[in-house]
N, C-alpha and C positions, 0 to 999 in steps of 0.2 A: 504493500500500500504506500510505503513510505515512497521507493522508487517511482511510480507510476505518478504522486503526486508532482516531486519535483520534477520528474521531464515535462508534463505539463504547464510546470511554470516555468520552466529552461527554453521552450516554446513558444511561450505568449512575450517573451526580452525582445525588442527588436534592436535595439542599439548600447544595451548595457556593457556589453563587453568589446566594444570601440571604444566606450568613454574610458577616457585616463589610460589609453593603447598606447605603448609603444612602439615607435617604427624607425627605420633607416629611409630618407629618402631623395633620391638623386636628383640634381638639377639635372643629368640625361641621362635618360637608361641606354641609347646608342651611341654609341662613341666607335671610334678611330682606333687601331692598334699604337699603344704608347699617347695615346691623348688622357688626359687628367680627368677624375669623375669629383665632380665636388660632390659630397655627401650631408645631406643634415641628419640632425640626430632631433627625431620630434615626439613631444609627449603632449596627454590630452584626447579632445575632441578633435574628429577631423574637422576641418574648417576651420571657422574665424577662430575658436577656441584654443588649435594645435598652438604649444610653445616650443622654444628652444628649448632639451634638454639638459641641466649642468653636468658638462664634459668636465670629470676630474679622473687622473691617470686610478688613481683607488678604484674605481668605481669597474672599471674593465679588466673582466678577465680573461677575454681573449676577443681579436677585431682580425678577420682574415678573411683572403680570397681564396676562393673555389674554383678550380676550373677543369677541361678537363686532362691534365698533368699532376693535376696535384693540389696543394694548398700552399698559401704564403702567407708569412705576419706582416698585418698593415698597422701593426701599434704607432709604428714613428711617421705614419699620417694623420694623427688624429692632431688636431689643433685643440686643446682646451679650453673653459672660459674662464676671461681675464674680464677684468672689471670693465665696461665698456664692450665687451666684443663677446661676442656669440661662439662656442665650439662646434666645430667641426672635422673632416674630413678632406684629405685632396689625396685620393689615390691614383696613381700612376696603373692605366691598364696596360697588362702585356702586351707587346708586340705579337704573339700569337690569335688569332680570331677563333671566337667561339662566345661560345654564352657562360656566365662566370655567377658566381653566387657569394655576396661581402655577404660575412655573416659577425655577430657583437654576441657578446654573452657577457653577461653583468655579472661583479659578486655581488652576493645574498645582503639584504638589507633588510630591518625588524619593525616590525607593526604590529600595537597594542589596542585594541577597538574595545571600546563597551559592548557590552554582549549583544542590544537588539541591533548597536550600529553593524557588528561584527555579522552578525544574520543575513540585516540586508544585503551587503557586499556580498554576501555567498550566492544568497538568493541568486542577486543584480547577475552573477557572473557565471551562474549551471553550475558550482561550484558542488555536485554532486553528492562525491566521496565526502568533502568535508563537513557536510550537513546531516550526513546517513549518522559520521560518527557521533555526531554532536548529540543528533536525535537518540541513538543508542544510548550515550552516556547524562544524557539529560542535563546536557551543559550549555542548554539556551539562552539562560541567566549570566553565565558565566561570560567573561570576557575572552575577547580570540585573540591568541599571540602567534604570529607566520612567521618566517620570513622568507621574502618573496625574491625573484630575482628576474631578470628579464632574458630573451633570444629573440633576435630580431634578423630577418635575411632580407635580401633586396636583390634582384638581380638587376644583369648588366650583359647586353650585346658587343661583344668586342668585333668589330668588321659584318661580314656579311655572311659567315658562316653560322649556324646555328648549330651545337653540340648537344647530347642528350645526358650529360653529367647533371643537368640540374633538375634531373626525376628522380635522383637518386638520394635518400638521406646523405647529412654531413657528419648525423650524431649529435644533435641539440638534443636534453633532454627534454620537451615539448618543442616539438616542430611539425612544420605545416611543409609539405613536398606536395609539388605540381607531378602528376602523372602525364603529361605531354610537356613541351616548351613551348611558354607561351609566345614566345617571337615566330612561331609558329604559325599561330590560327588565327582567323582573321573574326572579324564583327560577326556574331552570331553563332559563333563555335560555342562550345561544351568543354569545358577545364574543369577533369577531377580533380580534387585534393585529398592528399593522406593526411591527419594527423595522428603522429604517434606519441606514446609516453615513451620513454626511455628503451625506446626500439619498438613496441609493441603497439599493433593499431588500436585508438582507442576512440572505443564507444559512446557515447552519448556526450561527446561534448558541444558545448555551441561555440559555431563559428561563425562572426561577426562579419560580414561584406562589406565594404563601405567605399566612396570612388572618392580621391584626393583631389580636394578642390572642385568638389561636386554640391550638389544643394539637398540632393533625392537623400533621405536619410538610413543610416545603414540597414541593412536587412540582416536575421541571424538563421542558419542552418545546422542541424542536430546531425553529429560525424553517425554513421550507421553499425553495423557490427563490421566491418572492416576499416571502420575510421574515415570511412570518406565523404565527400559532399561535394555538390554537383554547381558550380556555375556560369551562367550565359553570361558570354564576355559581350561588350557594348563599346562599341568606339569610342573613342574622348581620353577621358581624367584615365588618369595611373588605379589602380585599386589597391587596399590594403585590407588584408586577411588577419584576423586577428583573433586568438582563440586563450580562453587561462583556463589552469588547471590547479588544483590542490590537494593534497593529501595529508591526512596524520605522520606527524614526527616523532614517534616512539622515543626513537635515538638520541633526541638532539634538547637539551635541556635548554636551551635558548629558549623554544617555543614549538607550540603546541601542533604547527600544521606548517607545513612547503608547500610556497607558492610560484608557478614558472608563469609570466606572461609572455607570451609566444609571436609575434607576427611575420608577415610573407606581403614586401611588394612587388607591383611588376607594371609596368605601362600597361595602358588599354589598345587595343587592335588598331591600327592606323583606318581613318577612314578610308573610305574607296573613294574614290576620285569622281569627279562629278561628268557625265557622260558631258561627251562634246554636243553640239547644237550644228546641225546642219543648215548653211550657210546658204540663205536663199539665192 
């Protein structure tokens, strides 16, 4: 009963789990072999609400590229933020072409909620596991201590090649994998997505759609028993895929529950060209 109720309400969220998303995201997802990808680092709502995230070297556990050869550390591209100036990113793409995957992984950071504020955050976000526990242990009252950390991927067209490494996990502990490339398909195509836990496809999470620098408000889709979820790409804005996850921390006297917030951007399909006009 318990289950069946929160999917339920893990279903009727349309945009809870956008809010306060984290993302990577490119001033161009195409570039040049050896041309520079400026990167923002955004937290928030998408839209007006997205802010700057504070870039401090702490805070990053690991900032690399993907491709398909291998992986590289892009730590000594990140720019921090300095009083006055915004951090970011200038990563140098390889000279080789293919399609490539910057991926960020945060250390863990701690949060203390009073117990109903702690509820609704679970609720807000299909937070599942961690409310099954709570419900078990009849700790609704109780206040909820996490600590949470974030994964965020973005890809990046290097030339004119497209490669098929970026269907492939990197190993995030919450991550989102495209089952095709999306440099790929055009307006109106079908892009599955996996999310897994810690390799494993997992079920019933929601995943949040939402188009960057778009107005239409995000939409959310429940992953299936193979972890996946299905959507119609639409020309325009970039999209940003945004999914969290939580569990009990047994182990960890910190706090009570781990939390990963997860997202996957990627430009939207280039429109089609507008037919010619025959020239009377």
């Amino acid at each position: 009963m318990i289950r069946t109720t929160l999917t339920a309400l893990a279903l009727s969220i349309s945009s809870a789990a956008a809010a306060h998303s984290f993302w990577l995201q490119p001033e161009n997802a195409s570039l040049e072999p050896g041309e520079e990808a400026a990167i923002a680092f955004k937290i928030g709502d998408v839209g007006e609400d997205a802010q700057d995230w504070g870039l401090y070297w702490e805070r990053i556990a690991s900032f690399r590229l993907y491709g398909p050869d291998g992986a590289t550390d892009q730590q000594s591209a990140v720019r921090t933020t300095r009083a006055g100036d915004r951090g970011g990113a200038s990563v140098t793409t390889p000279t080789q072409p293919g399609t490539y995957v910057l991926a960020l992984e945060s250390n863990p950071s701690f949060s203390d909620l009073e117990g109903a504020r702690f509820d609704r955050y679970v609720a807000n976000n299909g937070l599942t596991a961690i409310a099954e526990h709570r419900a078990a242990m009849q700790a609704s009252d109780a206040d909820g201590t996490e600590l949470y950390a974030r994964r965020a991927k973005t890809l990046l067209q290097v030339g004119d090649a497209t490669t098929a490494n970026v269907t492939e996990p990197i190993g995030q502990t919450l991550e989102i994998v495209p089952l095709a490339n999306p440099f790929d398909l055009e307006a109106g195509d079908t892009l599955r997505v996996r999310v897994l836990w810690r390799g494993e496809a997992l079920e019933g999470a929601t995943l949040a759609v939402a188009r960057i620098g778009a107005e239409p408000a995000p939409m959310s889709l429940m992953t299936d028993a193979n972890g996946e979820a299905e959507v119609t790409l639409e020309a325009g804005p970039g999209y940003l895929l945004a999914v969290v996850w939580g569990v009990p921390a047994p182990n960890d006297a910190r706090a009570d529950y781990f939390t990963i917030f997860s997202s996957l951007t990627m430009p939207g399909p280039t429109p089609a060209p507008e037919p010619e006009q025959d020239t009377p």
